[in-house]
C-alpha positions as CSV (number, residue, x, y, z in Angstrom):
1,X,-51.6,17.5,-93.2
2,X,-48.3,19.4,-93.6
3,X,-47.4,17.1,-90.3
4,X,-48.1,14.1,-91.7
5,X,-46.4,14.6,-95.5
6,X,-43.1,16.0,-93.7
7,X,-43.1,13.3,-91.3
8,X,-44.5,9.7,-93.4
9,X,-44.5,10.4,-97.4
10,X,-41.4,12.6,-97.5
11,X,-38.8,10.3,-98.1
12,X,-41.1,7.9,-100.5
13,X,-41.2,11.1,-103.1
14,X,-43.8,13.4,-104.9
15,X,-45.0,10.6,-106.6
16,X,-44.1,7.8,-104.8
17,X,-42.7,4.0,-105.3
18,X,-44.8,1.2,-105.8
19,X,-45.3,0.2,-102.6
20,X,-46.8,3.4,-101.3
21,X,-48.1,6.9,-103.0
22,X,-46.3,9.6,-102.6
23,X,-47.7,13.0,-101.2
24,X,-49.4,14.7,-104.4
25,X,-52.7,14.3,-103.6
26,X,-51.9,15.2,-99.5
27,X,-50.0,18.3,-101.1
28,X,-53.4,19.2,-103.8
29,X,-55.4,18.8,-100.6
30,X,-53.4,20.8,-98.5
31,X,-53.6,23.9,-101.1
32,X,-57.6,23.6,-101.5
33,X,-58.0,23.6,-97.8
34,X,-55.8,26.6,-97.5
35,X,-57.8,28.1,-100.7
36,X,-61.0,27.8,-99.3
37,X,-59.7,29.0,-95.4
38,X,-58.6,32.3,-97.2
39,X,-61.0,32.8,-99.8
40,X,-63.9,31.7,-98.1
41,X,-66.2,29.0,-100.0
42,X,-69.2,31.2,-100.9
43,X,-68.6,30.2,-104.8
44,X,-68.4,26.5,-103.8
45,X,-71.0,26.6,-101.3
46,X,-74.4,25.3,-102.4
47,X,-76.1,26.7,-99.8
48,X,-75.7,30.2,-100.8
49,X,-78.0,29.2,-104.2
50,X,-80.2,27.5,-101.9
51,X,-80.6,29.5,-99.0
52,X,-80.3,32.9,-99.8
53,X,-81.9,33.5,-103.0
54,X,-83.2,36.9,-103.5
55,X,-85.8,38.1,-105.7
56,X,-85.9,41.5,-107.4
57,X,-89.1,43.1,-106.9
């Protein structure tokens, strides 16, 4: 992702012209993926309220 803003949406902007967007939504992408790599997704993840309910007995 970093690649391909630094090498195609760079020089249209951060928001872009009107012939092509610019590379906000590459950059918000680029900060979730990184979020979620460090963080882990276990509040995101709908498989932890699926799977691994646990009852209290």
């Amino acid at each position: 992702m970093l690649g391909a803003i630094m090498k195609v949406k760079l020089s249209v902007g951060f928001l872009g012209a009107t012939e092509m967007a610019g590379y906000e939504l590459d950059l918000a992408f680029l900060v979730i993926a990184l979020f979620l790599a460090i963080n882990g997704s276990k509040l995101l993840a709908i498989d932890q309220v699926l799977v691994n309910k646990e009852t209290v007995e």
